[in-house]
N, C-alpha and C positions, 0 to 999 in steps of 0.2 A: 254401783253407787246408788242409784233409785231402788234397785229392793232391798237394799239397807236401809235406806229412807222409808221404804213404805211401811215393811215388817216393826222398825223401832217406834212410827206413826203408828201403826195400829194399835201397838202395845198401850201407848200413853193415852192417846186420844180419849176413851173411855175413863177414865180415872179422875173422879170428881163431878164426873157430869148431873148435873141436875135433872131427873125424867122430866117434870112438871114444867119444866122451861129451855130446857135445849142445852141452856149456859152453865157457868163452871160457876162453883162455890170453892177454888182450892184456896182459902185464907192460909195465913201464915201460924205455922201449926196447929193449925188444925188436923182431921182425920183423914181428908182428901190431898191436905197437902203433905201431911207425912205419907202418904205411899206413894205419891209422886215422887220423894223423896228416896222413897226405898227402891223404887224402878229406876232411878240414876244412879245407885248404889251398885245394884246386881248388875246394870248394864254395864257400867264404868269395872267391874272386878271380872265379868266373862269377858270383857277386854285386857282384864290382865291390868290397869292400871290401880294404879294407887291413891285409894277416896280417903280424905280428911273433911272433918266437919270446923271449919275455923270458931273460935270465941264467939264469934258474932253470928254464927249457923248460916253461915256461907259453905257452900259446898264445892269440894275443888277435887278432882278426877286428873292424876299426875303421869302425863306418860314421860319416862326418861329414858332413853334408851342404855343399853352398855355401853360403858365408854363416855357419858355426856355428865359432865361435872353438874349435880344439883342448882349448884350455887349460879350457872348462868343465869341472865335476864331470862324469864321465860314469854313464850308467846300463849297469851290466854285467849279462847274463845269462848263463848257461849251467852249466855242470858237468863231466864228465871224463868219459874216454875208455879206462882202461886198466880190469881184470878183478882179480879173488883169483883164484885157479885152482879153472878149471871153472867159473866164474861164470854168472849171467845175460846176458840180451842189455838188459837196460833199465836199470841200474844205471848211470846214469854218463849213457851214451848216448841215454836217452830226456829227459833235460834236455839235452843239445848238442843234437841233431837239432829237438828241438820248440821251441827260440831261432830257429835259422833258420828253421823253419816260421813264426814268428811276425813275424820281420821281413818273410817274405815276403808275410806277411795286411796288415801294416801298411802296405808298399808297396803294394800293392792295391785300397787304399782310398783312396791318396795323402796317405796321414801324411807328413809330414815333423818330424823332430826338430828342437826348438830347443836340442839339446845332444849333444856322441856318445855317441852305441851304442856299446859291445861286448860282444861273443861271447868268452864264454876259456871255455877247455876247462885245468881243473889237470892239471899232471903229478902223475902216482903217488899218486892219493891213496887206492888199496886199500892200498898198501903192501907189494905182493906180493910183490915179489923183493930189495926191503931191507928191511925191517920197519918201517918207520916210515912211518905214514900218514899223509897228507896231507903228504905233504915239498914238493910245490911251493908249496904256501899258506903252509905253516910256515915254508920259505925267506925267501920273500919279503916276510912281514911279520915276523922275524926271532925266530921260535919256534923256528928248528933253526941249532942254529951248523952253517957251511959246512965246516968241518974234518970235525968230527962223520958230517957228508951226503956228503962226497967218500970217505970212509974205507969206508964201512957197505959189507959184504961179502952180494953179492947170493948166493941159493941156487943161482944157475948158477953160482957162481965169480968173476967180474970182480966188482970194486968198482965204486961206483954212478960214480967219477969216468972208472976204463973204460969201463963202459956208455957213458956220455955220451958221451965223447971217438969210440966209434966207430960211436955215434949221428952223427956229426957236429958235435956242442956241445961248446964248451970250460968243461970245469968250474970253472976257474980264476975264472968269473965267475959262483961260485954265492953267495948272500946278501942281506940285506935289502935292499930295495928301496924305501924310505920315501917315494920321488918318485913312483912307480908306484901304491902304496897313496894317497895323496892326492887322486888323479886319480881316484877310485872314489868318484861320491857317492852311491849305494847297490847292491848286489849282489841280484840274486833267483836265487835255484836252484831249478829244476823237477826233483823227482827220483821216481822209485818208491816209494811208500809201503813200507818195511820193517817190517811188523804187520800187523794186521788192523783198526785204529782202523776206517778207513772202510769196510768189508764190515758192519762190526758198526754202521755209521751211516746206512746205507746212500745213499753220497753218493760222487760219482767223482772231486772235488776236493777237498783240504783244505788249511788253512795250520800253520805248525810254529809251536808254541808256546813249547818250550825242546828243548834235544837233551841227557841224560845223561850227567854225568863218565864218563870211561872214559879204561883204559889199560893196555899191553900190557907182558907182565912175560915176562921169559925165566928159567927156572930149569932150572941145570945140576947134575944128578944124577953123581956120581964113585962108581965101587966096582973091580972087580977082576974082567980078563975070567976066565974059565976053563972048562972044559971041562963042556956040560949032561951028559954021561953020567957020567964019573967024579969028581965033585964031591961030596959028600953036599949036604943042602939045609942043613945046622948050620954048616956049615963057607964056605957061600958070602956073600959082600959083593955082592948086587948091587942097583945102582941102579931098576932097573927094576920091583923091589918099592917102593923108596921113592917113586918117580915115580905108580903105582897108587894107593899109600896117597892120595898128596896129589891127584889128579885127585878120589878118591869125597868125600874134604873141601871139596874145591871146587862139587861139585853140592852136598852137602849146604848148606854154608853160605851157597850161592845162592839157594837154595830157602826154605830158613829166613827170608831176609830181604829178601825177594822181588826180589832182584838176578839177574846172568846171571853166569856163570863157567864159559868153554869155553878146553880144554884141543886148541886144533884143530891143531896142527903137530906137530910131533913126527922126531927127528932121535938115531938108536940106533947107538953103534959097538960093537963092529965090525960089527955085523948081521948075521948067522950064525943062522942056525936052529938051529947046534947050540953054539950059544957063550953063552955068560951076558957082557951086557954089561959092558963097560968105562964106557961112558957114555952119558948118558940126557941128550937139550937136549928141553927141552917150552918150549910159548909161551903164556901163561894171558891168555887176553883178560876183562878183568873190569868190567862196570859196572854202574852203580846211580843210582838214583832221588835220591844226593847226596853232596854229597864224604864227609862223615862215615860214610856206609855203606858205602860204596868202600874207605874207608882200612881200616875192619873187615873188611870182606871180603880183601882182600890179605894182611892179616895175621893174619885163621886159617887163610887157606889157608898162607904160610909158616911160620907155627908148626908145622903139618902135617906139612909138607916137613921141616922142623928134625928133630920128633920120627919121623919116619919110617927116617930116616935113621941119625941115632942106634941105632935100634932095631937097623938091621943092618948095623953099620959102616961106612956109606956115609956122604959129602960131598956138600954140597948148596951151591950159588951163587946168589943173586937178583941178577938186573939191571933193573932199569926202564927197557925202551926208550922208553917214551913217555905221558907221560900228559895228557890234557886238562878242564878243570874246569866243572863247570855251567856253559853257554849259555842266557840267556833272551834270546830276539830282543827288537829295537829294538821297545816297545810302540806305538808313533805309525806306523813304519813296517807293522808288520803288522798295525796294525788301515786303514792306505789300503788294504792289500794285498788286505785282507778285504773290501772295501766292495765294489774293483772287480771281484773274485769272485763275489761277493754277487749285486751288477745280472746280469755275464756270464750266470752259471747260473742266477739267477731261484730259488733257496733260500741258507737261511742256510747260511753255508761251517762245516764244522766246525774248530775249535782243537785243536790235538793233539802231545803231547807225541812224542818220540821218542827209540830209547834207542840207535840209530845214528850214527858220529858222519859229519861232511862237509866238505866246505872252505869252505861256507857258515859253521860255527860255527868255523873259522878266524878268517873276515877279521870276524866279531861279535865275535871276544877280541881282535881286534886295532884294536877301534871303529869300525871300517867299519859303518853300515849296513845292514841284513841282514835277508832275508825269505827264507822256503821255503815251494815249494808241492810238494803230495803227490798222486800219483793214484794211483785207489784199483786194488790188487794183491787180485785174487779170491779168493787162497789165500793171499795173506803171506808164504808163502816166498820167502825173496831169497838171492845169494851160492849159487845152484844155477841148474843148466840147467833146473831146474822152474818160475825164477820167469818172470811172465806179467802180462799187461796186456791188458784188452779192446781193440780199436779204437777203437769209441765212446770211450772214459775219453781212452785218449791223443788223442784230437779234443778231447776237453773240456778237456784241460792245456794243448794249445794255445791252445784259445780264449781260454782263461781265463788264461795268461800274454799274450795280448794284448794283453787287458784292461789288466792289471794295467799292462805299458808305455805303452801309450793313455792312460792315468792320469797316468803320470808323466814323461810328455815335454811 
């Protein structure tokens, strides 16, 4: 089981990596994430299963044994493959790589399923180069209309329905999938613990207990370029004060009400060092411990923005690109989840909340089924070339998704 693990890690790890910064650049199809793509292909076919690319370029690795009726509920494992820029190497990819690790233990023992297996790996579910995350889960249990998804204008330029198209996928067949979703009778996702819950518990594996509303707001700041040297500061309209104003409102009011609100993108024309903008796009990622604090938080950070703006003749726009509502996982499913954790590691697993979201708490909105497990992250930082994972810990995700399928076959 671990040098299944290591050798499948070695393979991947590399793939995407950024020299000049440690971190991953795998957007969603892009050229880093198409060979990600293709090392799940080769891996999932030298195991003999059977890889389909769905409508929505979700990727699904089928194992059915002789004898097991297609048509059964299937048990799905796995997680995603694409990066936020500059990313980690574990986010996403240490849930794919430690699915196959675990079919490979479970072959090895001579388990055989009385129902199928699958491995999917979601497309884009950072959101990196359209802004809307989780679009392939969202797709396909039909959280994102398809118009909406082929339109969304990636930060390289091409729309996601180009992207595709010269990905090789025709996007003409983007949208729910309601046959597909059926065929899922429950989902587990192994991911990196994003916190510090299990450092502070001191324990290598844990189960997710609910995952935090959360949702990404774009606000467009408008003012008047003009020249930084002969302008006086009375006389200028620029956005890029109003923008300041509203990002120190957004710590503030995070803080206060012990929520998160990061202002991490950022998009300035005409961009001039000597020019006072014209326009100012920020992206405010905002969540909270529940819709009601969520909704507060949004709306004094755009009051903010409102009164900011105002103050210096500037125009301010809110868009809501996306938002998702408290997730509490299947209680019956994550307390099996827990049991066979439990025996695996030989201590009680710890229960723990999380304020990340995934395509796990996707297909749970969308009544799928649903279990996460967490290994535990020595430092917590994630969404950086910093984040990190012991060996031991990812042997013990492995094992301990094993388990958990041993269980449930």
């Amino acid at each position: 089981m671990t040098a299944s693990f290591d050798r499948l890690w070695n393979e991947l790890e590399p793939l995407g990596r950024e020299a000049s910064t440690g971190g991953y650049r795998r957007y969603a199809f892009n050229a880093a994430e198409l060979e990600c793509r293709e090392w799940f292909t080769s891996t999932a076919q030298a195991r003999g299963l059977e890889v389909e690319t769905d409508r929505n370029g979700n990727l699904w690795a089928w194992w059915i044994p002789a004898g097991v009726s297609p048509e059964l509920p299937a048990l799905v494992v796995g997680s995603h493959l694409d990066s936020v820029p500059d990313g980690g190497a574990f986010d996403g990819p240490l849930g794919v790589v430690s699915s196959f690790a675990a079919i490979d233990a479970l072959r090895e023992t001579g388990a055989v399923p009385t129902r199928p297996v699958v491995l999917a790996a979601f497309a884009d579910e950072e959101g990196a180069r359209f802004g809307v995350a989780c679009a392939g889960s969202r797709l396909m249990t039909g959280q994102l209309d398809p118009d909406k998804a082929r339109a969304l204008v990636g930060r390289d330029g091409p729309t996601m329905a180009e992207a595709m198209s010269a990905a090789g996928h025709d996007p003409r067949g983007l949208g729910a999938d309601p046959e597909r979703v059926a065929r899922i009778g429950e989902f587990i996702e192994l991911h990196i613990e994003q916190g510090r819950g299990l450092v502070e518990g001191e324990a290598a594996v844990g189960v997710a207990e609910s995952i935090w509303p959360h949702g990404r707001y774009r606000f467009t700041f408008r003012g008047v370029a003009d020249h930084a040297g002969s302008t006086r500061m009375s006389d200028r309209h620029d956005p890029m004060l109003a923008y300041a104003r509203t990002a120190l409102i957004a710590a503030e009011s995070a803080r206060s009400s012990g929520s998160r609100a990061t202002f991490g993108r950022l998009e300035v024309e005409p961009n001039g060092t000597n020019a006072i903008p014209s326009e100012v796009r920020a992206w405010l990622d905002a969540r909270a411990c529940d819709e009601t604090t969520l909704d507060a938080l949004v709306e004094a950070v755009h009051a903010g923005a409102l009164e900011g703006s105002r103050e210096n003749g500037t125009d301010v726009d809110v868009t809501t690109e996306s938002v998702t509502a408290i997730l509490t996982f299947d209680a019956s499913l994550r307390d099996r989840v827990r049991a066979a954790v439990d025996a695996d590691q030989r201590v009680e697993t710890p229960v723990l909340p999380t304020a990340a979201g995934h395509d796990a708490g996707i297909l749970a909105g969308a009544g799928v089924p649903t279990a996460m497990l967490f290994v535990r992250n020595p430092t917590g930082i994630s969404h950086s070339p910093n984040e990190t994972a012991e060996a031991d810990d990812c042997h013990a995700g492995v094992s301990a998704l094993t388990a958990v399928m041993r269980a449930m076959l």
